[in-house]
Residue, then its C-alpha position, 0 to 999 in steps of 0.5 A: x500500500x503507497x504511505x500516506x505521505x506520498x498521498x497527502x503531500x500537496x501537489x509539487x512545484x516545478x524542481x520539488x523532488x518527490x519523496x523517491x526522487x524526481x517528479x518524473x523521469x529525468x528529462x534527456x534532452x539539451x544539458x542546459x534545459x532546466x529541471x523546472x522544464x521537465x513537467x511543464x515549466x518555463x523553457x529558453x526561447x529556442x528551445x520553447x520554438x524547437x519543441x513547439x516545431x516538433x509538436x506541429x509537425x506530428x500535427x501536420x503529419x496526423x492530419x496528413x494521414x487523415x486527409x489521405x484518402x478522406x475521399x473514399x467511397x464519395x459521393x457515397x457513405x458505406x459506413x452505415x453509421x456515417x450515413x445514419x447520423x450526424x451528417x443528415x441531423x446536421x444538414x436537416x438543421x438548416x430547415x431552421x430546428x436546431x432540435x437534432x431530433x436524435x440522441x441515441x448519440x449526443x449531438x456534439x459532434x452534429x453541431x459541429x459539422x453543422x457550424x462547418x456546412x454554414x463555414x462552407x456553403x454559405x446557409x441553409x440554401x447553399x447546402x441543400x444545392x449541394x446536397x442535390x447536385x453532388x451530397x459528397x461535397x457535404x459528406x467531405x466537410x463533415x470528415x474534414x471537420x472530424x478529422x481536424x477535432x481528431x488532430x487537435x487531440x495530438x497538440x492537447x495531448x502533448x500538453x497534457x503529458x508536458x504538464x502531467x510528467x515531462x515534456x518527452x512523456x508528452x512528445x512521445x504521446x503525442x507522436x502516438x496519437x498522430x499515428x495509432x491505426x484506430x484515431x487515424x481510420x476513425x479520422x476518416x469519417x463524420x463519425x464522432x469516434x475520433x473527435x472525441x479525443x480533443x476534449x479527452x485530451x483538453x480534460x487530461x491536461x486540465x487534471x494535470x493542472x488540478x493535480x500540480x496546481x490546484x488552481x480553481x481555473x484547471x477544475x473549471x477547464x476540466x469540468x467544460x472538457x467531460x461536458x463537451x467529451x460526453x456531449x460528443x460520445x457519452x463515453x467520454x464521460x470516462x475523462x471524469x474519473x482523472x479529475x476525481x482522482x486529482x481533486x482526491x489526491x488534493x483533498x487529501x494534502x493538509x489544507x486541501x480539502x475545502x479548495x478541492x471541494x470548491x473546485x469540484x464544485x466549480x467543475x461541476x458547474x462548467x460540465x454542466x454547461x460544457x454538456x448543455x452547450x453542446x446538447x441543448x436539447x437534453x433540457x429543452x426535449x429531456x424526454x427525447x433526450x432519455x429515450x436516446x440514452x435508454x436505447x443506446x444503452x439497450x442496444x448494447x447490451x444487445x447479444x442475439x441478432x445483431x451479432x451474427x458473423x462474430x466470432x469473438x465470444x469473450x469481450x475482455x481479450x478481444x478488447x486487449x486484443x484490439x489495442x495490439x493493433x488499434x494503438x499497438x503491441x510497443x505501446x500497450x506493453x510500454x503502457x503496462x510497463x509504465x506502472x512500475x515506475x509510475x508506483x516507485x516515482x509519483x504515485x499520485x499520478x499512477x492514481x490519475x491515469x491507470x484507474x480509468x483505462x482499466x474501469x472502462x475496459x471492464x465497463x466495456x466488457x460488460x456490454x452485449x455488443x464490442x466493437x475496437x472504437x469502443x475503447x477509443x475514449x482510453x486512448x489518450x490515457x494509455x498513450x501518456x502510459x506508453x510515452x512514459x514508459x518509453x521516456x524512463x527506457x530512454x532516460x536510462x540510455x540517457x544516464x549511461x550513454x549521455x551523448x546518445x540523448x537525442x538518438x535514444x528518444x528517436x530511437x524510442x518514438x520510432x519504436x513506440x509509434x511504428x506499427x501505428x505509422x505502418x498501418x496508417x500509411x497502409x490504409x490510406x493508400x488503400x482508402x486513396x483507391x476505388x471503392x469496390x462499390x463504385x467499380x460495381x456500379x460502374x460496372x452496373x449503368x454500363x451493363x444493366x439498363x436503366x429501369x432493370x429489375x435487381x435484387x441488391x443486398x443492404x451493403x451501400x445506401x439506398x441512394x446508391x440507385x440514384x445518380x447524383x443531380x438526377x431524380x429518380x432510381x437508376x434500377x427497380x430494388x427488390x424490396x428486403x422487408x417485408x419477408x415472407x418468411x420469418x427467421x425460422x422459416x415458416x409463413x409471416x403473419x399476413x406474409x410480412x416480417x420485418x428485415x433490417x441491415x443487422x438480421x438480414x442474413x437470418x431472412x434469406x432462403x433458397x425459395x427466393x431464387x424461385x420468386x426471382x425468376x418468376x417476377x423478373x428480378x435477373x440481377x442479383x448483386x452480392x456483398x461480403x459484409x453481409x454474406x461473410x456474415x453467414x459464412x462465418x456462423x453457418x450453424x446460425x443462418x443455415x437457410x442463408x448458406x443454402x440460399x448463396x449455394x442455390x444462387x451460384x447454382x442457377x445463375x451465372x457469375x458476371x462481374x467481380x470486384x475484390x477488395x484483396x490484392x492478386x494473391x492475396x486470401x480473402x479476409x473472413x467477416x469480421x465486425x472490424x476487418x471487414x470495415x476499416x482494412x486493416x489487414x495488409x491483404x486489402x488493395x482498396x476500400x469496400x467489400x467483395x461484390x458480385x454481380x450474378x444473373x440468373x437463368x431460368x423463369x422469366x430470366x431465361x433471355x440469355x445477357x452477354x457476361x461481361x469479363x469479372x473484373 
C-alpha cells in the first residue's frame, strides 16, 4: 500500500523532488534545459520554438494521414453509421430546428459539422444545392471537420503529458496519437469516434493542472472538457474519473480539502454547461433526450441478432486484443510497463491515469455488443502510459550513454509509434483507391439498363440507385422487408416480417431464387459484409448458406470486384476487418461484390457476361 505521505503531500512545484526522487523521469534532452522544464515549466526561447516545431509537425503529419484518402467511397457513405447520423441531423438543421431530433448519440459532434456546412456553403440554401447536385461535397466537410477535432487531440495531448510528467512523456504521446491505426481510420469519417479525443485530451491536461496546481481555473477547464467529451460520445464521460482522482489526491494534502471541494464544485458547474452547450436539447426535449440514452444503452447490451458473423465470444481479450493493433503491441506493453515506475516515482499520478483505462475496459466488457472504437475514449490515457514508459527506457540510455540523448528518444518514438505509422500509411493508400462499390456500379449503368429489375443486398445506401443531380432510381430494388418468411422459416403473419441491415442474413432462403425468376428480378448483386456474415456462423443462418449455394447454382457469375490484392486470401467477416482494412491483404476500400444473373423463369433471355473484373 503507497504511505500516506506520498498521498497527502500537496501537489509539487516545478524542481520539488518527490519523496523517491524526481517528479518524473529525468528529462534527456539539451544539458542546459532546466529541471523546472521537465513537467511543464518555463523553457529558453529556442528551445520553447524547437519543441513547439516538433509538436506541429506530428500535427501536420496526423492530419496528413487523415486527409489521405478522406475521399473514399464519395459521393457515397458505406459506413452505415456515417450515413445514419450526424451528417443528415446536421444538414436537416438548416430547415431552421436546431432540435437534432436524435440522441441515441449526443449531438456534439452534429453541431459541429453543422457550424462547418454554414463555414462552407454559405446557409441553409447553399447546402441543400449541394446536397442535390453532388451530397459528397457535404459528406467531405463533415470528415474534414472530424478529422481536424481528431488532430487537435495530438497538440492537447502533448500538453497534457508536458504538464502531467515531462515534456518527452508528452512528445512521445503525442507522436502516438498522430499515428495509432484506430484515431487515424476513425479520422476518416463524420463519425464522432475520433473527435472525441480533443476534449479527452483538453480534460487530461486540465487534471494535470488540478493535480500540480490546484488552481480553481484547471477544475473549471476540466469540468467544460467531460461536458463537451460526453456531449460528443457519452463515453467520454470516462475523462471524469482523472479529475476525481486529482481533486482526491488534493483533498487529501493538509489544507486541501475545502479548495478541492470548491473546485469540484466549480467543475461541476462548467460540465454542466460544457454538456448543455453542446446538447441543448437534453433540457429543452429531456424526454427525447432519455429515450436516446435508454436505447443506446439497450442496444448494447444487445447479444442475439445483431451479432451474427462474430466470432469473438469473450469481450475482455478481444478488447486487449484490439489495442495490439488499434494503438499497438510497443505501446500497450510500454503502457503496462509504465506502472512500475509510475508506483516507485509519483504515485499520485499512477492514481490519475491507470484507474480509468482499466474501469472502462471492464465497463466495456460488460456490454452485449464490442466493437475496437469502443475503447477509443482510453486512448489518450494509455498513450501518456506508453510515452512514459518509453521516456524512463530512454532516460536510462540517457544516464549511461549521455551523448546518445537525442538518438535514444528517436530511437524510442520510432519504436513506440511504428506499427501505428505502418498501418496508417497502409490504409490510406488503400482508402486513396476505388471503392469496390463504385467499380460495381460502374460496372452496373454500363451493363444493366436503366429501369432493370435487381435484387441488391443492404451493403451501400439506398441512394446508391440514384445518380447524383438526377431524380429518380437508376434500377427497380427488390424490396428486403417485408419477408415472407420469418427467421425460422415458416409463413409471416399476413406474409410480412420485418428485415433490417443487422438480421438480414437470418431472412434469406433458397425459395427466393424461385420468386426471382418468376417476377423478373435477373440481377442479383452480392456483398461480403453481409454474406461473410453467414459464412462465418453457418450453424446460425443455415437457410442463408443454402440460399448463396442455390444462387451460384442457377445463375451465372458476371462481374467481380475484390477488395484483396492478386494473391492475396480473402479476409473472413469480421465486425472490424471487414470495415476499416486493416489487414495488409486489402488493395482498396469496400467489400467483395458480385454481380450474378440468373437463368431460368422469366430470366431465361440469355445477357452477354461481361469479363469479372
Amino acid at each position: 500500500m503507497p504511505d500516506a505521505d506520498r498521498l497527502s503531500r500537496p501537489p509539487r512545484g516545478p524542481g520539488d523532488p518527490g519523496p523517491s526522487g524526481p517528479a518524473s523521469a529525468p528529462d534527456p534532452g539539451d544539458d542546459d534545459l532546466p529541471k523546472a522544464a521537465a513537467w511543464g515549466g518555463e523553457l529558453p526561447g529556442s528551445l520553447r520554438m524547437r519543441w513547439g516545431i516538433a509538436v506541429a509537425l506530428l500535427v501536420l503529419g496526423g492530419l496528413g494521414l487523415r486527409l489521405w484518402g478522406i475521399r473514399n467511397g464519395l459521393p457515397w457513405a458505406y459506413n452505415a453509421d456515417e450515413n445514419g447520423h450526424f451528417l443528415p441531423q446536421a444538414v436537416g438543421m438548416f430547415r431552421g430546428d436546431l432540435n437534432p431530433h436524435y440522441f441515441i448519440n449526443p449531438p456534439g459532434f452534429t453541431y459541429a459539422v453543422h457550424l462547418g456546412l454554414w463555414i462552407r456553403f454559405g446557409g441553409g440554401e447553399g447546402v441543400w444545392d449541394a446536397y442535390a447536385a453532388n451530397p459528397g461535397d457535404v459528406l467531405l466537410v463533415g470528415r474534414t471537420v472530424a478529422a481536424l477535432l481528431s488532430v487537435s487531440a495530438v497538440a492537447l495531448i502533448y500538453l497534457a503529458g508536458t504538464r502531467l510528467l515531462d515534456r518527452h512523456t508528452g512528445i512521445l504521446a503525442a507522436g502516438l496519437l498522430s499515428v495509432a491505426f484506430l484515431p487515424v481510420f476513425y479520422g476518416h469519417l463524420a463519425l464522432n469516434d475520433a473527435p472525441q479525443l480533443a476534449p479527452i485530451a483538453l480534460g487530461l491536461w486540465a487534471s494535470a493542472g488540478v493535480l500540480r496546481l490546484g488552481r480553481d481555473r484547471d477544475y473549471l477547464v476540466a469540468g467544460l472538457a467531460i461536458g463537451l467529451a460526453a456531449a460528443f460520445k457519452y463515453t467520454g464521460g470516462i475523462v471524469l474519473l482523472p479529475l476525481v482522482a486529482a481533486a482526491a489526491i488534493q483533498a487529501a494534502a493538509p489544507g486541501g480539502r475545502i479548495p478541492a471541494l470548491r473546485g469540484i464544485l466549480l467543475a461541476l458547474l462548467t460540465f454542466v454547461l460544457g454538456f448543455i452547450a453542446a446538447n441543448p436539447y437534453a433540457l429543452l426535449a429531456f424526454d427525447d433526450f432519455w429515450f436516446g440514452i435508454s436505447f443506446q444503452s439497450e442496444a448494447a447490451g444487445e447479444t442475439t441478432v445483431s451479432k451474427i458473423g462474430s466470432t469473438h465470444d469473450h469481450a475482455l481479450p478481444f478488447y486487449i486484443w484490439t489495442v495490439t493493433w488499434g494503438l499497438g503491441v510497443v505501446p500497450l506493453i510500454a503502457a503496462i510497463g509504465s506502472l512500475v515506475p509510475l508506483w516507485r516515482d509519483d504515485r499520485r499520478v499512477l492514481l490519475v491515469l491507470a484507474p480509468a483505462p482499466l474501469l472502462f475496459l471492464l465497463f466495456m466488457s460488460s456490454q452485449g455488443r464490442y466493437f475496437a472504437r469502443w475503447l477509443l475514449p482510453i486512448y489518450p490515457m494509455l498513450a501518456l502510459l506508453a510515452g512514459y514508459g518509453v521516456s524512463r527506457v530512454v532516460a536510462v540510455v540517457a544516464e549511461r550513454l549521455p551523448g546518445w540523448r537525442h538518438t535514444a528518444l528517436a530511437v524510442g518514438g520510432i519504436v513506440l509509434c511504428g506499427q501505428g505509422l505502418v498501418a496508417s500509411v497502409h490504409v490510406g493508400t488503400v482508402l486513396n483507391r476505388e471503392d469496390t462499390r463504385n467499380v460495381t456500379r460502374a460496372w452496373l449503368v454500363e451493363h444493366v439498363p436503366e429501369g432493370e429489375r435487381i435484387v441488391l443486398e443492404p451493403v451501400v445506401p439506398t441512394e446508391w440507385l440514384r445518380d447524383p443531380g438526377r431524380p429518380g432510381m437508376r434500377w427497380e430494388r427488390y424490396p428486403i422487408s417485408p419477408s415472407p418468411w420469418d427467421f425460422e422459416g415458416d409463413p409471416a403473419p399476413g406474409g410480412k416480417f420485418s428485415v433490417t441491415l443487422e438480421n438480414y442474413t437470418r431472412s434469406l432462403d433458397p425459395r427466393l431464387i424461385d420468386r426471382y425468376e418468376e417476377r423478373g428480378w435477373c440481377w442479383v448483386v452480392t456483398g461480403s459484409t453481409q454474406r461473410g456474415r453467414a459464412e462465418r456462423q453457418p450453424e446460425l443462418v443455415p437457410r442463408a448458406i443454402a440460399y448463396y449455394a442455390e444462387l451460384e447454382r442457377r445463375a451465372d457469375e458476371v462481374f467481380v470486384a475484390s477488395p484483396f490484392r492478386r494473391g492475396a486470401d480473402p479476409v473472413p467477416f469480421d465486425f472490424d476487418f471487414s470495415f476499416d482494412y486493416y489487414p495488409r491483404e486489402y488493395e482498396r476500400p469496400g467489400a467483395l461484390m458480385t454481380v450474378y444473373r440468373l437463368r431460368g423463369g422469366t430470366c431465361a433471355t440469355p445477357a452477354t457476361p461481361a469479363p469479372v473484373g
